[in-house]
PQR file with spaces between the fields and no chain letter, atoms N, CA, C, O and H, PARSE charges and radii, in Angstrom:
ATOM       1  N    UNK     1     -16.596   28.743   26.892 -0.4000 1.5000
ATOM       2  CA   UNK     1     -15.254   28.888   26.331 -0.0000 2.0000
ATOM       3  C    UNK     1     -14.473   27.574   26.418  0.5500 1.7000
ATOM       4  O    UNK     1     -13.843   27.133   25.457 -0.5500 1.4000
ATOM       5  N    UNK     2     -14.544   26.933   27.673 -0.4000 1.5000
ATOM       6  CA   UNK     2     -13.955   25.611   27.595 -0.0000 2.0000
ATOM       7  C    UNK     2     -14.528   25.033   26.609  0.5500 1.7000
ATOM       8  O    UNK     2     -13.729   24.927   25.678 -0.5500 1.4000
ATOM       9  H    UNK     2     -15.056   27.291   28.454  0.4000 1.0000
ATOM      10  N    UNK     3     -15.665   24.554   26.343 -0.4000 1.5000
ATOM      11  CA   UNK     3     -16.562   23.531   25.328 -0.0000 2.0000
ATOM      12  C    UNK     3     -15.725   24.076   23.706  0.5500 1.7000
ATOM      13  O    UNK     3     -15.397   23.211   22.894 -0.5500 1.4000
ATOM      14  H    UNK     3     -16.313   24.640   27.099  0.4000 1.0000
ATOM      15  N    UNK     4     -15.479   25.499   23.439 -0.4000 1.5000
ATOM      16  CA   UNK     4     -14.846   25.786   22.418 -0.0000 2.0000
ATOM      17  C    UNK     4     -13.301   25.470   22.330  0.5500 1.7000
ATOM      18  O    UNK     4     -12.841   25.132   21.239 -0.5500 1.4000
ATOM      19  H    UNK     4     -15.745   26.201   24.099  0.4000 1.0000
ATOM      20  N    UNK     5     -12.732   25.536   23.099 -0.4000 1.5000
ATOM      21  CA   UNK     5     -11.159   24.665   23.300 -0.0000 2.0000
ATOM      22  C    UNK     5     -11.402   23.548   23.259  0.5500 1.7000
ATOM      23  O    UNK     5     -10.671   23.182   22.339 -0.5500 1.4000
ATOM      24  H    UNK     5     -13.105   25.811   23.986  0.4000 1.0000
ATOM      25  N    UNK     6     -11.972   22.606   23.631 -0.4000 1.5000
ATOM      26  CA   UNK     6     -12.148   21.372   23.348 -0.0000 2.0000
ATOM      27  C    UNK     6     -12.831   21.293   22.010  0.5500 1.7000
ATOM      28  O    UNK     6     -12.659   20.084   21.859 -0.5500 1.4000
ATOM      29  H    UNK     6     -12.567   22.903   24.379  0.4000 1.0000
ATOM      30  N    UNK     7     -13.336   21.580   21.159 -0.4000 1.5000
ATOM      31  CA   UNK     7     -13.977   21.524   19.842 -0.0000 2.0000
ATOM      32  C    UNK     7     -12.633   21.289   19.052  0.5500 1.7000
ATOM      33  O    UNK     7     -12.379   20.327   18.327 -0.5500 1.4000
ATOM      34  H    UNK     7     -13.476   22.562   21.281  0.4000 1.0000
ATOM      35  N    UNK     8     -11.603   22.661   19.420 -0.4000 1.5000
ATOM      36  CA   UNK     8     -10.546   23.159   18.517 -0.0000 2.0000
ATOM      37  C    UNK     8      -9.400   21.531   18.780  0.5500 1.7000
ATOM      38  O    UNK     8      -8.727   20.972   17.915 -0.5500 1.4000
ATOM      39  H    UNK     8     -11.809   23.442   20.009  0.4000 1.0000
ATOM      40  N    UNK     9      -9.541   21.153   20.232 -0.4000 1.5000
ATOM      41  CA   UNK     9      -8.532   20.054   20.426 -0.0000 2.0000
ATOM      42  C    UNK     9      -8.929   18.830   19.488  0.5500 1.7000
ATOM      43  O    UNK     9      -8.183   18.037   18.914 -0.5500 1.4000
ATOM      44  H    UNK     9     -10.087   21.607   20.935  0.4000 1.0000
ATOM      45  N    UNK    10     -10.138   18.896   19.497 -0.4000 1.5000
ATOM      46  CA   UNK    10     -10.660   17.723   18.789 -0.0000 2.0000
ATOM      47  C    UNK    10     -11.172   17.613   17.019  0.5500 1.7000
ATOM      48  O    UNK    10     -11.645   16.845   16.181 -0.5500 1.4000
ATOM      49  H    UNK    10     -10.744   19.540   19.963  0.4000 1.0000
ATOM      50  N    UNK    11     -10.695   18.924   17.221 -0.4000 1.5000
ATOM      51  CA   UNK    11     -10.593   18.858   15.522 -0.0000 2.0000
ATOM      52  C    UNK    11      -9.180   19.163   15.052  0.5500 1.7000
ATOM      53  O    UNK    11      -8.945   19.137   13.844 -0.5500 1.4000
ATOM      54  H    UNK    11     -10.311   19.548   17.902  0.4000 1.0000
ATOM      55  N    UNK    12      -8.856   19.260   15.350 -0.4000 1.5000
ATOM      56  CA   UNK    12      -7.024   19.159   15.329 -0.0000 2.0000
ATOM      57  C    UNK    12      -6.541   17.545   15.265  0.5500 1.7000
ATOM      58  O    UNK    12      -5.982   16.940   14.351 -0.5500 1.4000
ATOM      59  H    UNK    12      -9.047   19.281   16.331  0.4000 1.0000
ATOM      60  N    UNK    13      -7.008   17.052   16.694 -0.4000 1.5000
ATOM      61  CA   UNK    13      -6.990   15.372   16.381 -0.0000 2.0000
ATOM      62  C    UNK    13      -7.309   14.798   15.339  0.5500 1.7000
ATOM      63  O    UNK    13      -6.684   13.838   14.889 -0.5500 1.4000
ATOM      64  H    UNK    13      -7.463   17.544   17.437  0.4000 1.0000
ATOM      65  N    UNK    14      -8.407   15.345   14.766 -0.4000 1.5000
ATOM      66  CA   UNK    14      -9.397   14.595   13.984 -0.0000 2.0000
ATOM      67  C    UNK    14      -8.560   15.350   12.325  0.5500 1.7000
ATOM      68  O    UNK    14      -8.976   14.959   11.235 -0.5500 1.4000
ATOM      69  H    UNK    14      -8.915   16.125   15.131  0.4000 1.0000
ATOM      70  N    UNK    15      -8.040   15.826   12.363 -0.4000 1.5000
ATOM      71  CA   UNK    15      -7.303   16.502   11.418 -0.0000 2.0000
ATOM      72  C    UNK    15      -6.097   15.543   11.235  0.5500 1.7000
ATOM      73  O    UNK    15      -5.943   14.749   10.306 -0.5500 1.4000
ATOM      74  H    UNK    15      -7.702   16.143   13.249  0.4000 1.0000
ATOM      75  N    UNK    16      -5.515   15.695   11.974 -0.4000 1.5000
ATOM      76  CA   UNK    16      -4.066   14.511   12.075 -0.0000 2.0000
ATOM      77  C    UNK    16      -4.422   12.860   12.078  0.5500 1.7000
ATOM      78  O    UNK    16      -3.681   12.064   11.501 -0.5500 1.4000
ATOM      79  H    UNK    16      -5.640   16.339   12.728  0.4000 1.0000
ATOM      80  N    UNK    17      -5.481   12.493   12.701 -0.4000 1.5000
ATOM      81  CA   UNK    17      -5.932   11.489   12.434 -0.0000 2.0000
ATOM      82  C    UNK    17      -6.019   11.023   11.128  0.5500 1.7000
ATOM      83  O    UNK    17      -5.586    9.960   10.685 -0.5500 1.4000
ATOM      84  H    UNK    17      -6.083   13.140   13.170  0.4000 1.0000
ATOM      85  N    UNK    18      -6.890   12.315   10.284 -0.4000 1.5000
ATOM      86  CA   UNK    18      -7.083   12.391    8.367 -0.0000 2.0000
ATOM      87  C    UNK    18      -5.496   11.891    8.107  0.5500 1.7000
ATOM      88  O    UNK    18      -5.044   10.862    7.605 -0.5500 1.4000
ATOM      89  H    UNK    18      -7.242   13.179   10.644  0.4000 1.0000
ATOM      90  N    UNK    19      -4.977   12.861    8.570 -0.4000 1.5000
ATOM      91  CA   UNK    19      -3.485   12.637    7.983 -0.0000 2.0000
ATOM      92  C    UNK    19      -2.547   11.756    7.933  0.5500 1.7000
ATOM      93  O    UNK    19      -1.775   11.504    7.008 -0.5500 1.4000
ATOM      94  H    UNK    19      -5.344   13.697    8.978  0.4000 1.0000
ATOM      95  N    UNK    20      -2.670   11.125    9.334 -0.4000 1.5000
ATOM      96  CA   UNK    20      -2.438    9.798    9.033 -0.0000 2.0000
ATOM      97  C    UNK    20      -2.872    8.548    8.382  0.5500 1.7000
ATOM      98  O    UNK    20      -2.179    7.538    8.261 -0.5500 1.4000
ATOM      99  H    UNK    20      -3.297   11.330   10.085  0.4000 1.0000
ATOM     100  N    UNK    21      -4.248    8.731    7.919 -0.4000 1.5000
ATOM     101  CA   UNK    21      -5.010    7.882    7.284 -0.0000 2.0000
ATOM     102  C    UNK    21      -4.845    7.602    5.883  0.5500 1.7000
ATOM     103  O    UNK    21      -4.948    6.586    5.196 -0.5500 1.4000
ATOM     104  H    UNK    21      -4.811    9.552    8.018  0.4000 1.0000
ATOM     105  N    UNK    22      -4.452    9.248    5.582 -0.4000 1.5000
ATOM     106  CA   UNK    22      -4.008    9.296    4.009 -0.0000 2.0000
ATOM     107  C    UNK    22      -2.667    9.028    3.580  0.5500 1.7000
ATOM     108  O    UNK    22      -2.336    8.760    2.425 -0.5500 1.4000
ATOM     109  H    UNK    22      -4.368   10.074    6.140  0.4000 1.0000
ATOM     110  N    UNK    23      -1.677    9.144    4.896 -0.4000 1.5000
ATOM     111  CA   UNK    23      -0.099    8.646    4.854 -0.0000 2.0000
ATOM     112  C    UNK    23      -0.586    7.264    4.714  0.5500 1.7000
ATOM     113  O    UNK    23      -0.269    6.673    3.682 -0.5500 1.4000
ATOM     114  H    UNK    23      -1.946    9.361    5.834  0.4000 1.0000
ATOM     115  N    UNK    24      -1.357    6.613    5.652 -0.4000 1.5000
ATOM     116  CA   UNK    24      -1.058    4.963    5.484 -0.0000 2.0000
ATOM     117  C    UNK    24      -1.791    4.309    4.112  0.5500 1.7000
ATOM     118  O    UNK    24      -1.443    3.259    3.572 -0.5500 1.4000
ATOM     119  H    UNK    24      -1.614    7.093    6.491  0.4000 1.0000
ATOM     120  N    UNK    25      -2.905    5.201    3.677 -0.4000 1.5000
ATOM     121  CA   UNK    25      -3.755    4.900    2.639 -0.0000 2.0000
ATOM     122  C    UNK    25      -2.671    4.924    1.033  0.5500 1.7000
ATOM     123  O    UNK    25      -2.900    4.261    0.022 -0.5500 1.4000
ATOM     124  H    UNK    25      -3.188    6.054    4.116  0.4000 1.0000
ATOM     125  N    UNK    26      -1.405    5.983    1.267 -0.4000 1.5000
ATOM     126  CA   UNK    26      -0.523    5.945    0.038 -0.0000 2.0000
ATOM     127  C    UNK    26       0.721    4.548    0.346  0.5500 1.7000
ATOM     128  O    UNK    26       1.358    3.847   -0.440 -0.5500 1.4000
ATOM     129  H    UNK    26      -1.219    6.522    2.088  0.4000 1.0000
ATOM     130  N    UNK    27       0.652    4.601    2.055 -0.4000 1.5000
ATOM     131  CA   UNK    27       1.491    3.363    2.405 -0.0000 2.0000
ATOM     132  C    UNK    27       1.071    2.034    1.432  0.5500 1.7000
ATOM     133  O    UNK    27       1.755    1.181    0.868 -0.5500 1.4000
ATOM     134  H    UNK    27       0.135    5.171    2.694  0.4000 1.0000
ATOM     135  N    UNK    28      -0.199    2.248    1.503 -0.4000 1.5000
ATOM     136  CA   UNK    28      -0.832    0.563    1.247 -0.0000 2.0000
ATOM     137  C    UNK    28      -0.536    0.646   -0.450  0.5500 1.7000
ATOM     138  O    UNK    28       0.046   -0.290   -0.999 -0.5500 1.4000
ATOM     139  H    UNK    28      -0.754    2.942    1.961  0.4000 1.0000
ATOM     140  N    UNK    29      -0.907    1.632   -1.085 -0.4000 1.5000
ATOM     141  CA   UNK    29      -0.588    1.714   -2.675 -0.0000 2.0000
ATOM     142  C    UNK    29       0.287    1.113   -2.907  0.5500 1.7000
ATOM     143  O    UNK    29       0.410    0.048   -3.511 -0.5500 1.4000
ATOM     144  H    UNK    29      -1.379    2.392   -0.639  0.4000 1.0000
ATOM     145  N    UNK    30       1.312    2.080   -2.204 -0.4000 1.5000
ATOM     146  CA   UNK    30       2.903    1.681   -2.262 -0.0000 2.0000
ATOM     147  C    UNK    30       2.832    0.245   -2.151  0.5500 1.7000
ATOM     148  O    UNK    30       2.985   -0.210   -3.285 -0.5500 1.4000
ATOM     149  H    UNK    30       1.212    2.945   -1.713  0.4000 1.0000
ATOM     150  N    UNK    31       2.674   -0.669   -1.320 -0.4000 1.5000
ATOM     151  CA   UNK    31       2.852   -2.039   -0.896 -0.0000 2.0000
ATOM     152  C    UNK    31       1.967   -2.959   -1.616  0.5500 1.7000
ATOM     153  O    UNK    31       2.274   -4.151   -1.631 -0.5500 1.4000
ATOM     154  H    UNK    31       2.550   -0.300   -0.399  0.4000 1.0000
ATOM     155  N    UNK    32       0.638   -2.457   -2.367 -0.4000 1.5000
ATOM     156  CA   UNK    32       0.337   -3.363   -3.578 -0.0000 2.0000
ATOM     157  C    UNK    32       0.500   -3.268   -4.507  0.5500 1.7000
ATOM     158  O    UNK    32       0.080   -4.149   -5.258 -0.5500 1.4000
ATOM     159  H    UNK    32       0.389   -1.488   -2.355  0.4000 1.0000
ATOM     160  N    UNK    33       1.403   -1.838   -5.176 -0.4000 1.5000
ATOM     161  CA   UNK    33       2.103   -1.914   -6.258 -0.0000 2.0000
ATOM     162  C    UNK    33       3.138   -2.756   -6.379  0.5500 1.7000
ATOM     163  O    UNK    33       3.298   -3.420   -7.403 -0.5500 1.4000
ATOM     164  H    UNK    33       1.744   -1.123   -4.566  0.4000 1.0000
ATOM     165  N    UNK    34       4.045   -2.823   -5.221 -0.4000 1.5000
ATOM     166  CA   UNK    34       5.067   -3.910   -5.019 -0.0000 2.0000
ATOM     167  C    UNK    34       4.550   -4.994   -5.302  0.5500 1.7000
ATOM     168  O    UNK    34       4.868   -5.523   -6.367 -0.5500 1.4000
ATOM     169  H    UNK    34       3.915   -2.283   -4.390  0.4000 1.0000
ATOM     170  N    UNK    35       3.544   -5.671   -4.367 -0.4000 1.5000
ATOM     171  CA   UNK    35       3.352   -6.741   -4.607 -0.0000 2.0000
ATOM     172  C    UNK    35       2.947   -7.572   -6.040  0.5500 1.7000
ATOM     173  O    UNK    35       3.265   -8.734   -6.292 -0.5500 1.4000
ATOM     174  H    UNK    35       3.285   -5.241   -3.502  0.4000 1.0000
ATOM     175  N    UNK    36       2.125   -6.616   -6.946 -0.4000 1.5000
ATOM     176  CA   UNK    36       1.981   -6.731   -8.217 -0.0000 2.0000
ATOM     177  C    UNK    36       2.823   -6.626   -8.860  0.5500 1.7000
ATOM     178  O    UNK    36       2.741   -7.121   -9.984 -0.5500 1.4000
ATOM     179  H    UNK    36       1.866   -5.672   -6.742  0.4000 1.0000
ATOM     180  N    UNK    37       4.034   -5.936   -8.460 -0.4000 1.5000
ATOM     181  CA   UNK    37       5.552   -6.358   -9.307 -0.0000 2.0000
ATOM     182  C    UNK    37       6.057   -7.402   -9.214  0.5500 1.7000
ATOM     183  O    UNK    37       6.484   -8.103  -10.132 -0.5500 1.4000
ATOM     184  H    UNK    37       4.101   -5.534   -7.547  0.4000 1.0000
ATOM     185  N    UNK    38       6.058   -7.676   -7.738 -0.4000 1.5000
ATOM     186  CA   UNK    38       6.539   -9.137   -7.595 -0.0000 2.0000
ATOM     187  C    UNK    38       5.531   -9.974   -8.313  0.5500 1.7000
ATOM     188  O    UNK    38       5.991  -10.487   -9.333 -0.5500 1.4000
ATOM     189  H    UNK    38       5.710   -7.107   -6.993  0.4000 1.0000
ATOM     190  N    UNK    39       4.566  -10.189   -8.116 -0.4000 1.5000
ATOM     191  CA   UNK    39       3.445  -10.624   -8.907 -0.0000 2.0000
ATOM     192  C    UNK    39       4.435  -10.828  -10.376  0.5500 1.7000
ATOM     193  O    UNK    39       5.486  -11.453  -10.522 -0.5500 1.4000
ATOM     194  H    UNK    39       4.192   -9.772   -7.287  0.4000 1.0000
ATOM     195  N    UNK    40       3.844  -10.245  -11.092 -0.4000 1.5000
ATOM     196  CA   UNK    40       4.728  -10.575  -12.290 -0.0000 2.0000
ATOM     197  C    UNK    40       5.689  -10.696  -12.845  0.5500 1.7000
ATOM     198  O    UNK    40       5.733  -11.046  -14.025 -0.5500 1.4000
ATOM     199  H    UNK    40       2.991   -9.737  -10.973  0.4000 1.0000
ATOM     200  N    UNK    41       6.824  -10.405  -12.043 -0.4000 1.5000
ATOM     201  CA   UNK    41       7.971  -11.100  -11.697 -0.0000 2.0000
ATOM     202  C    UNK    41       8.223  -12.676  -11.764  0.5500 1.7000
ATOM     203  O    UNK    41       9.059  -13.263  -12.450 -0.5500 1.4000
ATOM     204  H    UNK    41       6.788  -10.121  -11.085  0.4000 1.0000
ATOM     205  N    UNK    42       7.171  -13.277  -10.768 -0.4000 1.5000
ATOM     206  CA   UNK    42       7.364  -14.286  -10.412 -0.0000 2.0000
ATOM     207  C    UNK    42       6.585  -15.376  -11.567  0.5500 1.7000
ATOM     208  O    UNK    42       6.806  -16.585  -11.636 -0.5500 1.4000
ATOM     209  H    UNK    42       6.492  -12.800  -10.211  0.4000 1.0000
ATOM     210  N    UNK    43       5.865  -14.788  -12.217 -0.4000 1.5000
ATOM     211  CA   UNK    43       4.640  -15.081  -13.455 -0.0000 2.0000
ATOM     212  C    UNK    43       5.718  -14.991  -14.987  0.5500 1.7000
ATOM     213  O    UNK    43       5.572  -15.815  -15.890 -0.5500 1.4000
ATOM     214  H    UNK    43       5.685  -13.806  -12.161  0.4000 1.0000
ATOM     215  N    UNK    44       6.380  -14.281  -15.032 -0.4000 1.5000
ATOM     216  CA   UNK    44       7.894  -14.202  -15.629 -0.0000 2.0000
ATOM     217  C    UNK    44       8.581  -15.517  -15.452  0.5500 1.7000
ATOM     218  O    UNK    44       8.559  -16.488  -16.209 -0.5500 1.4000
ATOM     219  H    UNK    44       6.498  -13.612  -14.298  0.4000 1.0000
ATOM     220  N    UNK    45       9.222  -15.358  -14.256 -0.4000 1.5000
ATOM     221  CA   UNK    45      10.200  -16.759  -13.817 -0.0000 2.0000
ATOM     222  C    UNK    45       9.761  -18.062  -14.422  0.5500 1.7000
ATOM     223  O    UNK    45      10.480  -18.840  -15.049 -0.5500 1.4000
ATOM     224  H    UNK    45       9.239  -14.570  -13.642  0.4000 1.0000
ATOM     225  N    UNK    46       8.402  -18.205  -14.134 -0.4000 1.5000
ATOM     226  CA   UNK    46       7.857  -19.614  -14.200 -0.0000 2.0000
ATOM     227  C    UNK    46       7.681  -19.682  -15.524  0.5500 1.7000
ATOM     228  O    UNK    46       7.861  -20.836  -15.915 -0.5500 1.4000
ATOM     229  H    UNK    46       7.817  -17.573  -13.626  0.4000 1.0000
ATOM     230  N    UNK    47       7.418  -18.975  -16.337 -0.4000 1.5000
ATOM     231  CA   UNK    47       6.694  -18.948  -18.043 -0.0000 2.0000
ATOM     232  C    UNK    47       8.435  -19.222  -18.702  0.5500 1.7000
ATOM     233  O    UNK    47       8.664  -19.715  -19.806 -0.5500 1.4000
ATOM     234  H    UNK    47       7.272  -18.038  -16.020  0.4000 1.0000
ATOM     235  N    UNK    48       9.501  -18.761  -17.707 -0.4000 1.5000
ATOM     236  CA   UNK    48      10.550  -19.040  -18.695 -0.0000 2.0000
ATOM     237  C    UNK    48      11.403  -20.335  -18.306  0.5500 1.7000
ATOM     238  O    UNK    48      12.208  -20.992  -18.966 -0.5500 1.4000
ATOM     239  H    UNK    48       9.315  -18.360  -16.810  0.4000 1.0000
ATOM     240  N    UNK    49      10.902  -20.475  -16.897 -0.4000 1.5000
ATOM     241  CA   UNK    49      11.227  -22.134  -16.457 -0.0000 2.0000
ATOM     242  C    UNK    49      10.373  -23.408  -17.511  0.5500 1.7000
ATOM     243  O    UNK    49      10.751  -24.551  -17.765 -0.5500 1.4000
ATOM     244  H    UNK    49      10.248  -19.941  -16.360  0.4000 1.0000
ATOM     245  N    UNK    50       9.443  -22.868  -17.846 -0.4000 1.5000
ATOM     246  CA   UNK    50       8.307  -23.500  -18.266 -0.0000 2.0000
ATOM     247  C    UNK    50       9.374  -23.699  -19.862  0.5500 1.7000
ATOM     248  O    UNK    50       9.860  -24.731  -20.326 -0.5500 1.4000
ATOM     249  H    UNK    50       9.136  -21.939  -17.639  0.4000 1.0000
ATOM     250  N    UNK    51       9.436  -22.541  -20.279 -0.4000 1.5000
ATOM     251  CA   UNK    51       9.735  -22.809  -21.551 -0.0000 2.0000
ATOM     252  C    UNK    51      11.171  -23.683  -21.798  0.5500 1.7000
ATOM     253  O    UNK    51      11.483  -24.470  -22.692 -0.5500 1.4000
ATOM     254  H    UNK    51       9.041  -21.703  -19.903  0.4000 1.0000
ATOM     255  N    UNK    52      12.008  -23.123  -20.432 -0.4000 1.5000
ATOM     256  CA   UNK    52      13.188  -24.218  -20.341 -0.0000 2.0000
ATOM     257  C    UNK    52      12.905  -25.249  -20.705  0.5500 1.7000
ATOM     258  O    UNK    52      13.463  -25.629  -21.734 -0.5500 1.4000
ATOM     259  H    UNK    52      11.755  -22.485  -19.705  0.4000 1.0000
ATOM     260  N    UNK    53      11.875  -26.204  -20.009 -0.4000 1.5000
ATOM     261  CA   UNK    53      12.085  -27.322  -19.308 -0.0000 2.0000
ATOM     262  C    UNK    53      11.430  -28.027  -20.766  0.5500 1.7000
ATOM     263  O    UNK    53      11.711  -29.157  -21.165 -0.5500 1.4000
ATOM     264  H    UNK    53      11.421  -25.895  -19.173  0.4000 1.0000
ATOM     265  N    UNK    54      10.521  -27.093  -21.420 -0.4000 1.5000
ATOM     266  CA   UNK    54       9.729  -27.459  -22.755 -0.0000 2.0000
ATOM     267  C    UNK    54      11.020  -27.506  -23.917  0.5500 1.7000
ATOM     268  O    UNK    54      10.987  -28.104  -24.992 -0.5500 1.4000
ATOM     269  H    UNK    54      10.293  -26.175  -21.096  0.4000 1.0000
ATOM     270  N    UNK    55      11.961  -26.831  -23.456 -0.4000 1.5000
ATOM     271  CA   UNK    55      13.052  -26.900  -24.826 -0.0000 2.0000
ATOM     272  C    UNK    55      13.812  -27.894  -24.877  0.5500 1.7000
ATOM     273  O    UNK    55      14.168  -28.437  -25.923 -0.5500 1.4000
ATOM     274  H    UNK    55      11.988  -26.346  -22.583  0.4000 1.0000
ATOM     275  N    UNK    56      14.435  -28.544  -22.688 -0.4000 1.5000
ATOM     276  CA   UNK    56      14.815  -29.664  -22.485 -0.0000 2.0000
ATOM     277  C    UNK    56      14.435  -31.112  -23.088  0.5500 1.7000
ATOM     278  O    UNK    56      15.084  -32.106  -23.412 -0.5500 1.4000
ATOM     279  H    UNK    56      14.146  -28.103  -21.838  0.4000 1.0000
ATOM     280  N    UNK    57      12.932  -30.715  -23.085 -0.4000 1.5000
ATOM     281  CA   UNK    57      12.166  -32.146  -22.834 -0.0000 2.0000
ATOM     282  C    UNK    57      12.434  -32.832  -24.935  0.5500 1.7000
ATOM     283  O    UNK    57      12.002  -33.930  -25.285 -0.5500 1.4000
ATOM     284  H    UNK    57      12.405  -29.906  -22.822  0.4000 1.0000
């Protein structure tokens, strides 16, 4: 009976463990979708600095 309480503790862990894995696994989405915004954001900026500096010149 003990060996079966401990099964149940450790799949409970191992349950929440999942769960946190899949919270941080949508974390990381989240944070390289950002970064690919900024990404082209910044791919933006420069193409219109670029074209500034081409209208200056």
């Amino acid at each position: 009976q003990i060996i079966i309480i401990k099964q149940k503790a450790t799949f409970i862990e191992m349950e929440k463990l999942k769960k946190d894995m899949e919270s941080k696994d949508i974390e990381i989405q989240k944070i390289k979708q950002e970064v690919q915004v900024k990404q082209k954001e910044i791919i933006e900026q420069q193409k219109n600095t670029q074209i500034n500096e081409n209208k200056d010149n």
